[in-house]
C-alpha atoms as one frame of an Amber mdcrd trajectory, in Angstrom:
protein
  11.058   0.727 -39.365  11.564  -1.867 -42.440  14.157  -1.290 -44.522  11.877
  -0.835 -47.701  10.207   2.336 -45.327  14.019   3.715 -45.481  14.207   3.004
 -49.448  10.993   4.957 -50.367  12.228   7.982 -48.037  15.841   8.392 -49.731
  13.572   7.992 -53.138  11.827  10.785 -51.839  14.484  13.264 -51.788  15.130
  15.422 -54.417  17.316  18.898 -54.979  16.411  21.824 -53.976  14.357  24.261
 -56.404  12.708  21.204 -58.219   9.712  20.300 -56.277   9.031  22.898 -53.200
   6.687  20.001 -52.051   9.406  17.458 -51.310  11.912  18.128 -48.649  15.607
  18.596 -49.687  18.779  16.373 -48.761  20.236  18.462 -46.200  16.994  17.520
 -43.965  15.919  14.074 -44.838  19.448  12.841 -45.086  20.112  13.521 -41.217
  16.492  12.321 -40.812  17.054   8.924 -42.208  20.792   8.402 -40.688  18.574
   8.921 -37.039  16.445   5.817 -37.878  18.902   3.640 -39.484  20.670   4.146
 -36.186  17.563   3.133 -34.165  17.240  -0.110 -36.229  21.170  -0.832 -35.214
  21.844   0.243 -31.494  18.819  -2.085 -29.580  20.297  -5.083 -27.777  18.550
  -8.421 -26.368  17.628  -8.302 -22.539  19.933 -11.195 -20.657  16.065 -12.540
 -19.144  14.512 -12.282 -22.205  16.417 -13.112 -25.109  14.509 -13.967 -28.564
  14.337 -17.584 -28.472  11.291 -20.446 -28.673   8.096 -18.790 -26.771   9.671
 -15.731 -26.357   9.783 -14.192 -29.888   5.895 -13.349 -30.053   6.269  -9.728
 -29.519   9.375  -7.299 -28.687   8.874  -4.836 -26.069  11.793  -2.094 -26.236
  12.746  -0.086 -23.298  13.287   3.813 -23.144  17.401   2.643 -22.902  17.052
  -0.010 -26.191  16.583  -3.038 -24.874  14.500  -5.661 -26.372  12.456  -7.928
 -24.228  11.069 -10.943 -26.299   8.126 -12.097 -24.844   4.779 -13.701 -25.324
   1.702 -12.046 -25.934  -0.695 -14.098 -23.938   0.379 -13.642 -20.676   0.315
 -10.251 -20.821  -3.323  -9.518 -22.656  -4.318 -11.966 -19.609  -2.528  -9.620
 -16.576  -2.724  -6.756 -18.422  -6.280  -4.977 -20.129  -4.128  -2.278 -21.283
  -1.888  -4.793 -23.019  -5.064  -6.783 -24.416  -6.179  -3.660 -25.904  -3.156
  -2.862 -27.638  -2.564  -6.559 -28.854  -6.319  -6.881 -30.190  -6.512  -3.724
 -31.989  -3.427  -5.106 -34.221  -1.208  -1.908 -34.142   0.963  -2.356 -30.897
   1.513   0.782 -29.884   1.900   2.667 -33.410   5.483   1.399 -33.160   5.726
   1.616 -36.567   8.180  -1.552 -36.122   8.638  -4.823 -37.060  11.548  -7.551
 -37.044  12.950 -10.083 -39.406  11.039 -12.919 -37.576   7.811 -10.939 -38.166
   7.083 -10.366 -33.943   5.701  -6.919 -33.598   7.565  -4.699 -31.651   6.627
  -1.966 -28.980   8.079   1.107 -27.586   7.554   2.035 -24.178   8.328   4.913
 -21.598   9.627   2.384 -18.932  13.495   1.869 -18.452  15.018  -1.717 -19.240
  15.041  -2.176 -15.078  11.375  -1.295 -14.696  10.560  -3.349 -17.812  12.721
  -6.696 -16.806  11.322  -6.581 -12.759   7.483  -6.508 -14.616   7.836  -9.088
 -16.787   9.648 -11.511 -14.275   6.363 -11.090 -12.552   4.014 -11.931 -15.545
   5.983 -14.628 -16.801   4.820 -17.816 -15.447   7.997 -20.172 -16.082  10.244
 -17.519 -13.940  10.548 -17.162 -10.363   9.475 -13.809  -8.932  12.641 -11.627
  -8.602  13.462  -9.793  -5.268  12.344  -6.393  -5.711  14.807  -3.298  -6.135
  13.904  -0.753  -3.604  15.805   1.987  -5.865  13.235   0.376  -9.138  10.400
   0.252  -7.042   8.100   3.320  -7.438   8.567   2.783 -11.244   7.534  -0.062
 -10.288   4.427   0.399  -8.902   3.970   3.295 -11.534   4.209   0.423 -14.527
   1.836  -1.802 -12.715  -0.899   1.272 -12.222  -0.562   2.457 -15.878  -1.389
  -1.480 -17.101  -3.724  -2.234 -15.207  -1.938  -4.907 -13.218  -3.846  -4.955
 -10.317  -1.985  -7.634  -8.666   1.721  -5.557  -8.703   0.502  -4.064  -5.194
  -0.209  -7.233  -3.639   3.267  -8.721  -5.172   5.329  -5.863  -3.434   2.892
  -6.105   0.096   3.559  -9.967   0.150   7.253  -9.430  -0.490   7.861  -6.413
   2.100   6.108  -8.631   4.416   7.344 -12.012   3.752  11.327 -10.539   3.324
  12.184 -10.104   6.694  15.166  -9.129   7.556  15.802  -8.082   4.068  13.246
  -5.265   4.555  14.328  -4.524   7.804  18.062  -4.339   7.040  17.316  -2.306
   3.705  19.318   1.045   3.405  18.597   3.970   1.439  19.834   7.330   1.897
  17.395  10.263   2.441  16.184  11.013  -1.158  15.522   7.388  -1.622  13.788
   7.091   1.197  11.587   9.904  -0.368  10.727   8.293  -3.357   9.563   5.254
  -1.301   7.543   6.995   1.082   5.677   9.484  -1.684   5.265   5.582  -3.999
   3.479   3.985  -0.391   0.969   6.996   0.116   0.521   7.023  -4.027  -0.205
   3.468  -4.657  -1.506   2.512  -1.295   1.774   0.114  -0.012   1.228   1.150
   3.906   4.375  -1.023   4.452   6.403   0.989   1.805   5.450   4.192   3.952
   6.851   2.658   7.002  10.136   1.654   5.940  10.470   5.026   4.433   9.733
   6.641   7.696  12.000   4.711  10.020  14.978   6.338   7.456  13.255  10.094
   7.352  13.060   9.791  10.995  16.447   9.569  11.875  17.599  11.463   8.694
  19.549  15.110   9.183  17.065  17.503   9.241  18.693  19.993   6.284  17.967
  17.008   3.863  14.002  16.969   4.888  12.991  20.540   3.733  12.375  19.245
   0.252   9.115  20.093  -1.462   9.024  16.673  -2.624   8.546  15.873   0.712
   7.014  19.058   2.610   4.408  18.473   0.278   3.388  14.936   1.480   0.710
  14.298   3.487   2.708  12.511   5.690   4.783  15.556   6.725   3.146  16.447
   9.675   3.319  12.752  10.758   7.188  12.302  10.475   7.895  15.325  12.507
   5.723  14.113  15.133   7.770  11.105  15.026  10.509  12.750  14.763   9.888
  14.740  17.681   9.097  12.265  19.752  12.399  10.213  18.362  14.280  13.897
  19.912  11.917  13.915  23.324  13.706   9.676  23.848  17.154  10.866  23.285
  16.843  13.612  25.636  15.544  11.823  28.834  17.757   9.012  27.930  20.764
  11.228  27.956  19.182  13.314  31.135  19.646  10.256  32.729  23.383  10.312
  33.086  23.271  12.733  35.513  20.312  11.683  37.546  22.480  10.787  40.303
  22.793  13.972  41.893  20.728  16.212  43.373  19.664  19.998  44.038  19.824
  20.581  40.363  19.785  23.687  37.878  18.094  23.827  34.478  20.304  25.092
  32.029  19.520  25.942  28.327  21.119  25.175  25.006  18.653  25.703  22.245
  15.772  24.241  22.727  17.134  21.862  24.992  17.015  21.531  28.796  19.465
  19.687  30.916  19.754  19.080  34.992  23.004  20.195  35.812  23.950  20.511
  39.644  25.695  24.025  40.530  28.365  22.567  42.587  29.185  20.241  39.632
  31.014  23.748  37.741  33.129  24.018  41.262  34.010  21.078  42.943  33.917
  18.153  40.039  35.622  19.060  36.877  34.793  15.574  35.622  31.298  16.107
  36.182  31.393  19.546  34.827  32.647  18.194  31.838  30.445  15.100  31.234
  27.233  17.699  31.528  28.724  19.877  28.644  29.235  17.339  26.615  25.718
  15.526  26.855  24.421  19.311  26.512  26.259  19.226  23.028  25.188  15.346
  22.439  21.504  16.783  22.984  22.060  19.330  20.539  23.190  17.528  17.736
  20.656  14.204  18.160  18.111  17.350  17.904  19.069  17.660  14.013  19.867
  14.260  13.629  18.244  11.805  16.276  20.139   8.974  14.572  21.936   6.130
  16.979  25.073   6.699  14.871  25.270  10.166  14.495  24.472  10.217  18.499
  27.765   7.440  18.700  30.672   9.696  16.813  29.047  13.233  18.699  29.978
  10.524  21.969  33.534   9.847  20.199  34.362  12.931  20.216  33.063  14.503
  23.575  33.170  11.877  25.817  35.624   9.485  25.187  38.025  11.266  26.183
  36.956  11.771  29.754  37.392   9.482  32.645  34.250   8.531  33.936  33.136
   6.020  36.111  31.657   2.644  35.606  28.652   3.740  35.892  28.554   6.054
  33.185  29.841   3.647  30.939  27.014   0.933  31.452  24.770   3.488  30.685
  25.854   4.399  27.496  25.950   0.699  26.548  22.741   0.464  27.689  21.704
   3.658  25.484  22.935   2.018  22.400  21.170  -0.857  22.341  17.878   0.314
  23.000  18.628   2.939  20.453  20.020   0.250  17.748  16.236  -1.551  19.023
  14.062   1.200  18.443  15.825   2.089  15.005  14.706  -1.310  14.358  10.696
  -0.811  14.606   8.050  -0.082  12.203   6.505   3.360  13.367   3.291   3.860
  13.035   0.945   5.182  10.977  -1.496   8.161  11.464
């Protein structure tokens, strides 16, 4: 708002009693200190600062940050923009600055807003993309009408590598990402989500966030299946002997020899504790969560050689599959 919009308010205010049609000091006064404060507390982006070609318009985040940018690139990658711009109110801002560059308010954070217009702008390399900015992301670029922000993030989760591959998030995260792949069509976003929800602890999945996904069903087939690896990979340390006995623990079944429980304590105690390995990859079918259970029930036994190759072995085809893309439906 100019300041000669604030004058004409505080000339509007009169006492109370004199004019029931005019509202009194003790609400315009409040009123006016809000909006002088607006005009005070914005503060320049670090990528776009006002300076030569960038003090055409001023886009202001929902956090007060100005972006000065040009208006041409945007009315070109953006109809919604073009619209705006060629009407000649920008948004209803109300605004305006002391160089004359219009100014617009928008709903996106200063983090949305700076990763967008990195894209747009020509003269500026294209950033590597926040995963935890990324569905807004994707959200900006669908309510613009920049048709090209898919095909930015698909060339990037492709062309990154072990960047993408390496990429952490923790279970809510992971989510967000896989509800933004199914809702703006980023197949690759899906899968990267997945390999986390697969391995996540089950107690963080029951979220209606994500219950609610179409891809529900799908992750706890995969997840499933993840369960179905760990158990015959673990059954395996105890394939050497023979004239076995199934034994339960929850839902899971283990080959565990008879005479094991009288004549070879070591034994004995290496089935109990893949038995409780079994168990807790069932909630969590993670490689590391399947490492510290092994800490702490096997480590301290004194098995052979054998044993010992195979858990090796188990790691690193469990560190592999972690690794892979699944599928999807």
């Amino acid at each position: 708002m100019r300041q000669g919009k604030l004058t004409r308010l505080k000339n509007h205010i009169v006492p109370h009693g004199r004019n029931p049609n005019w509202l009194g000091p003790d609400i315009l006064h409040p009123l006016i200190q809000m909006l002088e404060n607006r005009q005070t507390d914005l503060r320049d982006s670090v990528e776009f600062p006002s300076g030569p070609g960038y003090d055409d318009i001023r886009l202001i985040s929902s956090d007060r940050i100005v972006f000065n940018f040009h208006r041409w690139p945007l009315m070109y990658m953006s109809p919604v923009f073009r619209d705006m711009f060629e009407i000649g109110n920008p948004g209803g801002s109300g605004g305006g600055s002391d160089n004359n560059s219009q100014s617009v308010t928008l709903s996106e954070d200063s983090g949305t807003l700076s990763l967008m217009l990195q894209f747009i702008d020509p003269k500026k390399e294209n950033p590597p993309l926040d995963f935890t900015i990324l569905p807004k992301f994707l959200e900006a670029g669908r309510k613009y009408q920049i048709d090209e922000t898919n095909e930015w993030v698909t060339r990037w989760l492709n062309g990154s590598g072990p960047i993408a591959t390496s990429a952490k998030f923790n279970t809510q995260q992971a989510i967000e990402l896989l509800e933004a792949g199914t809702t703006f069509d980023v197949p690759r976003l899906s899968q990267l989500a997945l390999r986390v929800l697969i391995r996540a602890p089950s107690h963080e999945l029951f979220v209606p966030s994500l219950t609610g996904s179409k891809l529900f069903g799908h992750l706890m087939k995969l997840r499933m299946e993840r369960i179905d690896w760990f158990r015959r990979a673990l059954t395996g340390f105890l394939s050497d002997k023979s004239a076995v006995n199934l034994r339960y623990v929850g839902n899971t079944t283990v080959r565990i020899l008879d005479r094991s429980y009288r004549d070879d304590g070591a034994y004995r105690n290496l089935c109990i504790a893949i038995l409780n390995i079994m168990h807790a990859v069932s909630l969590e079918p993670s490689h590391a969560f399947c490492t510290r259970s092994w800490s702490n029930d096997l480590d301290s036994i004194d098995y052979p050689a054998e044993v010992q190759n195979k858990k090796k072995a188990l790691q690193e085809n469990c560190q592999s599959l972690e690794l892979e893309l699944p599928i999807l439906p």
